[in-house]
C-alpha positions in Angstrom: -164.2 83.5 92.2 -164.4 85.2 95.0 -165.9 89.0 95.4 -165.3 91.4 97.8 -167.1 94.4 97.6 -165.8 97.2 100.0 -168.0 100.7 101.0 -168.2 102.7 104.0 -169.2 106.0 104.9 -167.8 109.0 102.9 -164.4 109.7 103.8 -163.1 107.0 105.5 -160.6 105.7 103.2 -162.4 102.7 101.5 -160.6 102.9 97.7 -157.0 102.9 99.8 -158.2 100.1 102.0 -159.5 98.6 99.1 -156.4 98.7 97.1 -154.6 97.1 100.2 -156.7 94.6 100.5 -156.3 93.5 96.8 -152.3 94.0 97.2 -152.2 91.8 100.7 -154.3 89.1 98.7 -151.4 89.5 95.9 -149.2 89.1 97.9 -150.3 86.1 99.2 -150.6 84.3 95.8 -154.0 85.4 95.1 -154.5 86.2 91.2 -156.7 89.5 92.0 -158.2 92.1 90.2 -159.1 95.3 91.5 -162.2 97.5 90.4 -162.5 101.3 91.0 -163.4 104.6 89.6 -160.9 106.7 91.5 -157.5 107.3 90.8 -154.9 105.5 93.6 -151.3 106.5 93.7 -149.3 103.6 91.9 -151.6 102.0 90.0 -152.4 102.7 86.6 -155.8 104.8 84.9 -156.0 102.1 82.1 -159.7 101.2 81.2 -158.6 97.6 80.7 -157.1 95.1 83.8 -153.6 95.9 83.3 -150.9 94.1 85.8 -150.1 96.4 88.8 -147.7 93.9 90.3 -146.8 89.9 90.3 -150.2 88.7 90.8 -152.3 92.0 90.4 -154.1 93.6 88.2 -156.4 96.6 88.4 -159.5 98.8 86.4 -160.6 102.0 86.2 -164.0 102.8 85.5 -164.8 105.4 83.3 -168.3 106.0 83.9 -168.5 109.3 80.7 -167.0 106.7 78.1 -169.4 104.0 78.8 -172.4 106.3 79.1 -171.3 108.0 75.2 -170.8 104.8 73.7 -174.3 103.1 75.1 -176.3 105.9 74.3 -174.3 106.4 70.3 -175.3 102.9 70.4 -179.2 103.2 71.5 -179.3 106.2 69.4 -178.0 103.9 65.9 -181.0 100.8 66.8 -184.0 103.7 67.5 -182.7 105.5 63.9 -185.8 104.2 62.7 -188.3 106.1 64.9 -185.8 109.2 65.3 -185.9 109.9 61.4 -190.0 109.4 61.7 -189.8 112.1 64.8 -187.4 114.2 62.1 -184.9 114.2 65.7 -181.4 115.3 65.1 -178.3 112.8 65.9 -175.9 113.6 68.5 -172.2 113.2 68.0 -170.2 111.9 71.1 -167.9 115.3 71.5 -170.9 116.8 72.5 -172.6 114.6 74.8 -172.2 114.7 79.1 -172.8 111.5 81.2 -176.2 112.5 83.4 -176.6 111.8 86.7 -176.8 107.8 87.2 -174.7 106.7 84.6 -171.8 105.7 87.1 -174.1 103.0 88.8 -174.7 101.6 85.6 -170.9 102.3 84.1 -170.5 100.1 87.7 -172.4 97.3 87.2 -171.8 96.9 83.7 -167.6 96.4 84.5 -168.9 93.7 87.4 -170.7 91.7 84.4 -167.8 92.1 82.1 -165.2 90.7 85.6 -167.8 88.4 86.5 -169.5 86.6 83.4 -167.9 88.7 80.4 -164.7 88.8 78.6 -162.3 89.7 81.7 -163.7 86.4 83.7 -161.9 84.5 81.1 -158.1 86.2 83.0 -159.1 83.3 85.7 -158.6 85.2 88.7 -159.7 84.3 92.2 -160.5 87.7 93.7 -162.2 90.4 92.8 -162.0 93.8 94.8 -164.8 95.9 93.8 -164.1 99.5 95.3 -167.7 100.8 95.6 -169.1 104.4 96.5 -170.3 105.4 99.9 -172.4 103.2 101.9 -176.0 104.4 100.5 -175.3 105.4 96.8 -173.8 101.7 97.1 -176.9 100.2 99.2 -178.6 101.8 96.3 -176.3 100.3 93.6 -176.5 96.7 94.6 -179.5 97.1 94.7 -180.1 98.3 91.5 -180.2 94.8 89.3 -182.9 93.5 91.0 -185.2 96.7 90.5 -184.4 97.1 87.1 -185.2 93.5 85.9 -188.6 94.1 87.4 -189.2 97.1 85.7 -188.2 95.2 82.4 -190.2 92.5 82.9 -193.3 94.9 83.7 -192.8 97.3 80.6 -191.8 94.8 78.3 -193.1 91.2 79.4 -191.5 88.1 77.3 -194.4 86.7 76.7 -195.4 89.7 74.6 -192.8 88.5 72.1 -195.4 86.1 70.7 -197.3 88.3 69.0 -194.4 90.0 67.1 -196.1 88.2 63.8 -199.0 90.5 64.4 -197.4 93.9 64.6 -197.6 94.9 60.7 -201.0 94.2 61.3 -201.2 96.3 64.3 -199.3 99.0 63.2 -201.9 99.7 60.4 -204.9 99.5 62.3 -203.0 102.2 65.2 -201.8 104.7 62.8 -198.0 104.1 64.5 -195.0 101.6 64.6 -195.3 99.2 67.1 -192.3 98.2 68.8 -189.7 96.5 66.5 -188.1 93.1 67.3 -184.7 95.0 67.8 -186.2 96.5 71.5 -187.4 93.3 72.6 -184.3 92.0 72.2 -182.1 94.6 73.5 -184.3 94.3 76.7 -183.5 90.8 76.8 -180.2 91.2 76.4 -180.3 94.1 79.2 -181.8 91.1 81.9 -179.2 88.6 80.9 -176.8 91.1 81.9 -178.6 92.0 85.3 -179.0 88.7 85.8 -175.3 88.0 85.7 -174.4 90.8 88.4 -177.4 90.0 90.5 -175.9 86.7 90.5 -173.2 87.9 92.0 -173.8 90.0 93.9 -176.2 87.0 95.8 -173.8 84.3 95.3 -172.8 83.0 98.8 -168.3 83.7 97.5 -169.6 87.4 97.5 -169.1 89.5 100.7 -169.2 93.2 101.4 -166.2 94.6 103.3 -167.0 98.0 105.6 -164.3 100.5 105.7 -165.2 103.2 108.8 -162.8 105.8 110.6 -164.6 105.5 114.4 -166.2 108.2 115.5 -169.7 109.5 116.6 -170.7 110.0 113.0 -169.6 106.6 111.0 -171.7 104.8 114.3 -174.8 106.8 113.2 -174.0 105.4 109.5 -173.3 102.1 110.4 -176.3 102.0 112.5 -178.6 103.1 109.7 -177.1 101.0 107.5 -176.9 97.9 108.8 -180.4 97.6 108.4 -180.2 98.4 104.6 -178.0 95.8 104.4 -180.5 93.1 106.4 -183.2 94.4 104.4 -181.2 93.0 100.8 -179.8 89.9 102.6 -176.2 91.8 102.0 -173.4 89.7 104.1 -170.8 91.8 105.5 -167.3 89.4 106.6 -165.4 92.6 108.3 -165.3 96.1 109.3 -162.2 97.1 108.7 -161.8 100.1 111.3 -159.5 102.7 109.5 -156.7 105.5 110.8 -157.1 103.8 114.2 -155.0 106.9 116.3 -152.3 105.6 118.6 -153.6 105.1 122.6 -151.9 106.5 126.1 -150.8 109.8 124.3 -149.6 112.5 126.9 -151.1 115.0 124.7 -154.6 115.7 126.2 -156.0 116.7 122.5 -154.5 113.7 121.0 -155.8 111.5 123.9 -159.2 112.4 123.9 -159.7 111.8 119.9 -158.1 107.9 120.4 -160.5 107.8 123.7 -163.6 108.8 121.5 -162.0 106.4 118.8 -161.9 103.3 121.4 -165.3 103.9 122.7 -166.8 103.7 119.5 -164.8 100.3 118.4 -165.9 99.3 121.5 -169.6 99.9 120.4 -168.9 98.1 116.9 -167.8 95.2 119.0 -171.2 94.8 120.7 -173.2 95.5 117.6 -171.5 93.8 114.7 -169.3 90.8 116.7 -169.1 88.0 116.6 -170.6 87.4 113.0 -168.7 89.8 111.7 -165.1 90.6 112.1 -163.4 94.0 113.2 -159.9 94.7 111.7 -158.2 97.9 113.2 -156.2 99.4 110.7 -153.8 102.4 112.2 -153.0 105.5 111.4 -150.1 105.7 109.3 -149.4 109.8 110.1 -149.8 110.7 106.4 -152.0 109.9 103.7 -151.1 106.6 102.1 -149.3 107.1 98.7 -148.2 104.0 96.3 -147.3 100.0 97.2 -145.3 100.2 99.9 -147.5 102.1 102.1 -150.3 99.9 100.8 -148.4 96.8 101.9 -147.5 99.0 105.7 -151.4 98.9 106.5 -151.5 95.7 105.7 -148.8 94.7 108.0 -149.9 96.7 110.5 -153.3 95.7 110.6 -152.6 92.4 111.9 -150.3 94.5 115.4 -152.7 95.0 118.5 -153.3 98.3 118.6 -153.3 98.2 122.1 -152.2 95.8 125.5 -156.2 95.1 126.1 -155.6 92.6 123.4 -158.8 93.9 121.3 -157.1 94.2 117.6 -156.0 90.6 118.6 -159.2 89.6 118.8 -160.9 91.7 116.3 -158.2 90.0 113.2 -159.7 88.2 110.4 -159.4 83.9 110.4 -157.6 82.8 108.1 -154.6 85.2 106.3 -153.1 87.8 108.7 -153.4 90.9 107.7 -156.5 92.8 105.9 -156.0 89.3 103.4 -157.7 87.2 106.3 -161.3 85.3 105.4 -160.7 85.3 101.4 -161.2 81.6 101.9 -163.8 80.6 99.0 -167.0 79.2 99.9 -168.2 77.4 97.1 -170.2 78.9 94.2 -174.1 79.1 94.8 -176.8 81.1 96.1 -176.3 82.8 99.7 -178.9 81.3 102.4 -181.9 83.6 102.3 -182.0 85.9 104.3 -185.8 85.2 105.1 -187.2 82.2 107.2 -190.9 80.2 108.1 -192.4 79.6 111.5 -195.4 77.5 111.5 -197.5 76.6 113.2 -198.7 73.2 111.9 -197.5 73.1 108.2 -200.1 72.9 105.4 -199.9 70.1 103.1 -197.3 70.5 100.4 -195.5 73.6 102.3 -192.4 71.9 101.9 -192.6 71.6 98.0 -194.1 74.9 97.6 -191.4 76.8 99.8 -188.0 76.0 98.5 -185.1 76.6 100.7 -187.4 77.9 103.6 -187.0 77.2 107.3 -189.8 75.1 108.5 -190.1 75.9 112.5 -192.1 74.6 114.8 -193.9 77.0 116.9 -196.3 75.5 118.8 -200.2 74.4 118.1 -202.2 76.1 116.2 -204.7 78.7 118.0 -208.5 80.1 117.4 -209.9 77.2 114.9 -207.4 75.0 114.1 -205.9 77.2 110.9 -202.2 77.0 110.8 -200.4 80.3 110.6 -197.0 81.2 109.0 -195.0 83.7 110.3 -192.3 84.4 107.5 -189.4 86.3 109.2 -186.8 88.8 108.6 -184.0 89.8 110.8 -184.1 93.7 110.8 -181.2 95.0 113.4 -182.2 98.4 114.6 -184.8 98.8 112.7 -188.0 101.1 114.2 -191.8 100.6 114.1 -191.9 103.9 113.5 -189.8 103.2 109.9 -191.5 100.4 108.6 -194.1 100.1 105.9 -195.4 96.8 104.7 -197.9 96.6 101.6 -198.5 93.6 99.8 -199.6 93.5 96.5 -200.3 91.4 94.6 -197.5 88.0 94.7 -194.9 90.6 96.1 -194.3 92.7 99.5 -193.3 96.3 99.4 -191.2 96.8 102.4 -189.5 100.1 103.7 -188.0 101.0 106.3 -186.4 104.5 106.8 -184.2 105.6 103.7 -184.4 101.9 102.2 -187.1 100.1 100.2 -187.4 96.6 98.6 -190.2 94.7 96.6 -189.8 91.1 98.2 -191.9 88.1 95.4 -193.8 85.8 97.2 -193.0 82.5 97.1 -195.3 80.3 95.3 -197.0 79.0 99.2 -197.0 82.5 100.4 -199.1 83.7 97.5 -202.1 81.3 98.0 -202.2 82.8 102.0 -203.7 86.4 103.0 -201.7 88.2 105.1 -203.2 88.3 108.7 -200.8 90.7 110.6 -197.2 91.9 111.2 -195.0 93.0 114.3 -191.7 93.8 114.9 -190.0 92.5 117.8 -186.1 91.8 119.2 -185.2 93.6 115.5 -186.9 90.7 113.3 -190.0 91.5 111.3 -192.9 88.7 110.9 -195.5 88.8 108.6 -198.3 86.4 109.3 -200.1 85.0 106.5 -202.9 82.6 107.2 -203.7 80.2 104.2 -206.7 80.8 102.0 -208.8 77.8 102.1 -210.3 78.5 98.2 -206.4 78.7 97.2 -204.5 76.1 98.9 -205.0 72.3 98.6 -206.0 70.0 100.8 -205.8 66.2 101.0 -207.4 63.7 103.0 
């Protein structure tokens, strides 16, 4: 199946874009479904996919109603401990989602499209309209940090000694944990696992929604490293309320001029990996199907006789429909790549999926040194931390942080210096001759 996951900057019109998108696919005998938590004119507020029109179907997510019925639900397993603490239940009329529980309201629908009981429906596309481009940097994510802290807090392999805990609880005075949390944080990781699997497999692309101007340049800028950082691909920025050009209004003319030089900008920065779809101005807000199925049309008209909107349309489908092409299922290409120089024996085994690149000979004494890259776009020295601990790197840079694991070559090196150049980050590691093997 293939995911699209549309954001942008706050404003800009990403859940009507999105819903266009999902319609144009429609309309193009795509079997889609449509994923958001806001209410769009013509399509209905049912928690369930219900059909929209031939060939689509949409969901709302309702973030209160999920977060009531998981904690009603946490609160019935921990009754044990809550009746030893003497704590009072809650009833459900009286509780109020908290701050969070829409990211995880979020992710849990994406398991239930992806790998639950709404993958069964067999549709091709899913549309996932996400919130604004940080809280959804922050959301995607979200799977792979809490899987970590799982696996820290309550490691599998302490399972093995669940024979013991009678025992144990004796000799502390307290209950130790019961079977029932071990589980239930098992259960939690298969269900990360699933949308982290998404989110990373190769079908899945994010989808930028902007309105051009000197602000959504800033975000874009900002965020585009974010999106490096968590080896997010983005197929198109679809450029939103695009004004009309050549107006003899000097007011109106200068907005459209501050518009083109912006686009104009997006074209140097995010072409030609990444497609730029102008989407006009429709003089109104956009209200039910029809005017849906008018942006789509008119996304696919130069907006202009310098033959830029021409160039900036999606492959494939006209329209805002174009590059829905599946790619095959499987893991993206990491984001991250090797240069060595002169590979140790057994890198190749010990590095799976890595680019091994010849650099050059080795220097000083002969050691060879890898240099694992990372292609940061605008990224500044001035931004970027880099700890290692441990088998993992903790990276930030500005507003975003990620803990990178090791793979299992990397680990047996000691990291011997870092620099930032041309926007890629490379880490040296030099390999520890007590750690790594040698033959001959």
């Amino acid at each position: 199946m293939r995911t699209v996951l549309v954001t942008g900057p706050g404003g800009a019109g990403r859940t009507t874009v999105a819903a266009a998108t999902a319609l144009a696919a429609a309309r193009r005998g795509r079997r889609t479904l449509l994923l958001t938590a806001d209410g769009i004119p013509g399509f209905p507020g049912d928690t369930e996919p219900t059909e929209v029109t031939d060939g689509l179907w949409s969901a709302r997510i309702d973030s209160g109603a999920h977060f009531r019925g998981e904690l009603l639900a946490l609160q019935d397993q921990a009754s044990t401990v809550l009746d030893l603490l003497g704590g009072n239940r809650l009833d459900g009329e009286e509780l109020t989602e908290l701050p969070g529980s829409s990211q995880l309201a979020l992710l849990h629908t994406l398991r239930r499209a992806a790998r639950g009981d709404w993958s069964r429906a067999g549709h091709d596309l899913l549309v996932v309209d996400l919130p604004p481009l940080r809280e959804a940097l922050a959301l995607l994510a979200l799977p792979e940090q809490l899987r970590r802290y799982l696996r820290r807090l309550l490691p599998p392999e302490r399972q093995a000694a669940r024979a013991l805990r009678p025992m144990l609880a004796q000799l502390a005075g307290v209950p130790m944990p019961a079977q029932w949390l071990y589980e239930a944080a098992a259960r939690r990781d298969a269900e990360l696992a699933a949308v982290q699997a998404l989110i990373e497999d190769r079908d899945t692309t994010l989808r930028l929604v902007a309105e051009p101007g000197p602000a959504a340049e800033d975000a874009l800028r900002t965020a585009r490293t974010g999106l490096a950082l968590h080896g997010l691909r983005v197929d198109a920025l679809a450029v939103n309320r695009v004004l009309p050009r050549h107006s003899g209004d000097p007011w109106f003319a200068g907005l459209a001029a501050q518009q083109e030089k912006t686009v104009d900008h997006w074209y140097e920065e995010w072409a030609p990996g990444t497609a730029l779809c102008q989407v006009p101005h429709l003089g109104r807000d956009p209200r039910g199907l029809d005017d849906l199925a008018r942006l789509d049309a008119a996304a696919d008209v130069p907006a202009g006789d310098d033959g830029l909107a021409g160039d900036a349309r999606l492959t494939g489908d006209a329209g805002l429909a174009g590059g829905l092409d599946g790619r095959g299922p499987g893991r993206a290409d990491d984001p991250w790549w090797i240069e060595s120089s002169g590979t140790p024996d057994g890198l190749d085994g010990l590095l799976p999926g890595a680019r091994i690149v010849t650099t050059g000979p080795p220097a000083g004494d002969g050691d060879p040194v890898l240099v694992w890259c990372l292609p940061l776009p605008g990224a500044a020295k001035k931004d970027l931390q880099l700890v290692r601990r441990g088998d993992e790197l903790l990276l930030t840079v500005g507003p975003f942080h990620r803990i990178v694991p090791l793979e299992s070559g990397l680990r047996r090196c000691t990291v011997s210096g870092a620099a930032l150049t041309d926007g890629v980050l490379r880490v040296r590691f030099t390999p520890d001759p007590g750690l790594w093997p040698r033959t001959g």
